[in-house]
N, C-alpha and C positions, 0 to 999 in steps of 0.2 A: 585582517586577512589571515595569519597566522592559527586563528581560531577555527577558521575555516577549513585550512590545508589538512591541519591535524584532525577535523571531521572527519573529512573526502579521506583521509588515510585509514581513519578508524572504519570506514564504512567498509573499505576497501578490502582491511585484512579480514571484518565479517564474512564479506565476500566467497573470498578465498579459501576462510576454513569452512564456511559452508558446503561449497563447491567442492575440494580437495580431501577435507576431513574423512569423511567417508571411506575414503581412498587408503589413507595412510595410518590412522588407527585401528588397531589392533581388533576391535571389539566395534557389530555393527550394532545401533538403537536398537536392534530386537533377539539380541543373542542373549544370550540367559547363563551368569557366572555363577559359581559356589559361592562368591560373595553376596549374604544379606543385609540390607540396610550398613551397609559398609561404610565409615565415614568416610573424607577425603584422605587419601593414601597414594603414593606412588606409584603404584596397582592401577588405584581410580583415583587419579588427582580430581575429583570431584564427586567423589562416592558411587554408593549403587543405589538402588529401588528396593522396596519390602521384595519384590519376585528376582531381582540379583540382575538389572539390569546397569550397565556401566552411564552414571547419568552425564558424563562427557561425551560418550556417541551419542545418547536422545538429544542432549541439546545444540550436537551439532548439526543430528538430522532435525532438529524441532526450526532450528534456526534457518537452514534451508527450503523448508518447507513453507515457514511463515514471508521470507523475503518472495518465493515464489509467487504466493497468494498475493503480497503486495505487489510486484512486480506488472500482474497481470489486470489488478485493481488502477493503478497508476497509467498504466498503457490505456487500457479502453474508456477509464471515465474521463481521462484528457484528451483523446481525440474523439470522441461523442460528445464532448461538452464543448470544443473546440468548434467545432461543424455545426453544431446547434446552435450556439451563440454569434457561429460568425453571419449561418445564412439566418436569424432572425434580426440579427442588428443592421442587416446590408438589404433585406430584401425587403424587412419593414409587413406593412400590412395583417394581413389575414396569418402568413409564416411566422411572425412574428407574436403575435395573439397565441397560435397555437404551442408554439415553445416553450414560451411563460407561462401557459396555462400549466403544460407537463410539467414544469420546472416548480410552479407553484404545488402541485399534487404531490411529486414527487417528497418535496420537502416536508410535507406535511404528512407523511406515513411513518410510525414508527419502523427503523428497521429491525429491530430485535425481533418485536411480534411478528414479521413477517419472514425471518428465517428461523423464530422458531416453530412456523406453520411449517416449512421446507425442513427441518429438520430429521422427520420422520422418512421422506426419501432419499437423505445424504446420505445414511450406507457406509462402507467403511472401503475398502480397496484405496485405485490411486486416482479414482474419479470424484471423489467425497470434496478435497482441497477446491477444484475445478468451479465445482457446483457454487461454494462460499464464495470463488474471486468471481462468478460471473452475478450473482445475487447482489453482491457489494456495489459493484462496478453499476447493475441496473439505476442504483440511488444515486452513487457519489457522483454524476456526472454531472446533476443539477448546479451546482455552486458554480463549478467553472462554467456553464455555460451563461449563467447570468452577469457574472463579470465580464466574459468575451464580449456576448451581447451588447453591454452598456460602453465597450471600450469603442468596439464598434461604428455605434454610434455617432458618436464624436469624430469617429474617424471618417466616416461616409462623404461628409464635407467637406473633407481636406481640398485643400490645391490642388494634389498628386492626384488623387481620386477623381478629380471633374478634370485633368490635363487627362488622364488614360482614357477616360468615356469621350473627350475632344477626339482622340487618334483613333477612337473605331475598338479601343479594348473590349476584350468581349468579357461578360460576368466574370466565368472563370480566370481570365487574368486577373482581371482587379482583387479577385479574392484573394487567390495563391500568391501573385508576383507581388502584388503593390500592398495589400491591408495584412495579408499573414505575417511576414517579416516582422511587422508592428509589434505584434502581437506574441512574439517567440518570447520576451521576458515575462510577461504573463503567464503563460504556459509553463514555462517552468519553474514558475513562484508554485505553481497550483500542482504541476507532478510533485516538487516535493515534499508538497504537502501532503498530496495522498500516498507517497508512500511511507509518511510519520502515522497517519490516521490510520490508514489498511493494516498495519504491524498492528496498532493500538486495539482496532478493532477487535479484529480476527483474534488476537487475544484474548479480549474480552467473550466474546462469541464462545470460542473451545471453551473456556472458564466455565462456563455455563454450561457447558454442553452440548452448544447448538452451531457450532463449529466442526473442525477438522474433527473426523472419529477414528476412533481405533480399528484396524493396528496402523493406520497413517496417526503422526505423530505433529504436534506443534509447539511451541513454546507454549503458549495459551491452554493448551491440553496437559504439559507437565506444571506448569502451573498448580492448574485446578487439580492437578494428580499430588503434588506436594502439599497442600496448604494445610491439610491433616496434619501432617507430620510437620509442622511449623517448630512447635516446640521439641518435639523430641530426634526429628532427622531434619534439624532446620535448611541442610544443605538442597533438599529439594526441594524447596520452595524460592530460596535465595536466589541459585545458580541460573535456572531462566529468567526470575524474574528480573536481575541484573542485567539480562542479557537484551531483554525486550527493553530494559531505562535505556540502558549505552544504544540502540540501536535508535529509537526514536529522537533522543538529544543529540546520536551524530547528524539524522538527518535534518534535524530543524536547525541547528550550528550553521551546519553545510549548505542550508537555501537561503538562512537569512540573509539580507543582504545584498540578495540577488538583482541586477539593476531590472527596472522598474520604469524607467525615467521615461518621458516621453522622446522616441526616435522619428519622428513626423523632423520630414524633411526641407 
């Protein structure tokens, strides 16, 4: 438990300096200092950039930008995958058929290849991030819905389930009041999962290029902007990429564990 708190804490001050950062240092990611390839100094307790950028604002905006991306990866592919799974496991038949088919397809497209076919209409401004968390979100919704679905399942024939259809409940009850509840530890095994997976991605993505673009900024993007300078300005390559370890291993700390247990009553 103890392991957990100190996650939820760690995630929390990311949070914070994400959100606040911006605010309170001196120097925004896209200001442009006298200091070149500066190392870490009291000045820039985390150095600067070959162009004299302070790399403690980029990776406070980088870090920002990347929870955002996940934020909005997490939200949608868990309530589309939630609602898929729940009306293909409850309605069965033909709804059913057609979910899984999606769910099958879905899983079987590379997504790299297919945002870096999109990559060419991301563009740079503040709608670039937007385009990567709704492209993400299109795939990653599959898993949770397949799990929901099979939880489902098993759940359709519960006692409570054939008592609510005995009093006249109508679909929509039985989904929301009586089978959703179920399913709330599920759901949140699987949000935060995707928001360890979406950080990791989205990472990987800018790395490559086919991600957040310039002048919007991401961990993933200073990343792949430091790794030249590995050896001779190790600082920017180190400083995000530490920042995307600590953020992915508070969230997976943070959900392991999460109860799970069957609540069928």
């Amino acid at each position: 438990m103890s392991g957990r708190r100190s996650a939820v804490l760690v995630l929390a001050l990311v949070v914070v300096a994400a959100v606040s950062g911006p605010w309170l240092w001196r120097y925004g990611h896209a200001d442009i200092t006298a200091a070149v390839l500066a190392p870490p100094s009291g000045a820039h307790p985390l150095g600067t950039d070959p162009l004299g950028h302070d790399l403690l604002a980029q990776v406070v905006a980088g870090t920002g930008r990347s929870l955002s991306i996940a934020a909005v990866v997490a939200a949608l592919s868990t309530a589309t995958g939630t609602a898929a799974g729940l009306l293909a496991g409850y309605a069965g038949g033909w709804a059913d058929a057609f979910v899984m088919r999606a769910v099958d397809l879905l899983m079987t497209i590379p997504l790299i290849a297919v945002l870096g076919l999109l990559a060419v209409r991301l563009g740079g401004g503040t709608s670039g991030w937007l385009i990567v968390a709704l492209a993400v979100s299109a795939f990653f919704w599959a898993p949770i819905a397949r799990i929901i679905r099979g939880v489902t399942l098993s759940l359709r024939t519960s006692d409570f389930v054939a008592s609510a259809r005995l009093v006249g409940a109508s679909t929509p009850r039985i989904l929301f009041r009586h089978l959703l509840p179920h399913l709330v530890p599920h759901i949140s095994v699987a949000a935060t999962g995707y928001v360890a997976a979406a950080v990791a991605l989205e990472s990987a993505l800018s790395f490559l290029g086919l991600g957040v673009q310039p002048p919007d900024t991401s961990l993933g993007q200073l990343v792949g902007q430091g790794a030249p300078y590995v050896s001779t300005a190790p600082w920017l390559f180190y400083a995000p990429s530490l920042t995307i370890v600590i953020i992915v291993g508070a969230v997976h700390v943070a959900g392991d564990g999460l109860d799970v247990t069957d609540r069928r009553r």
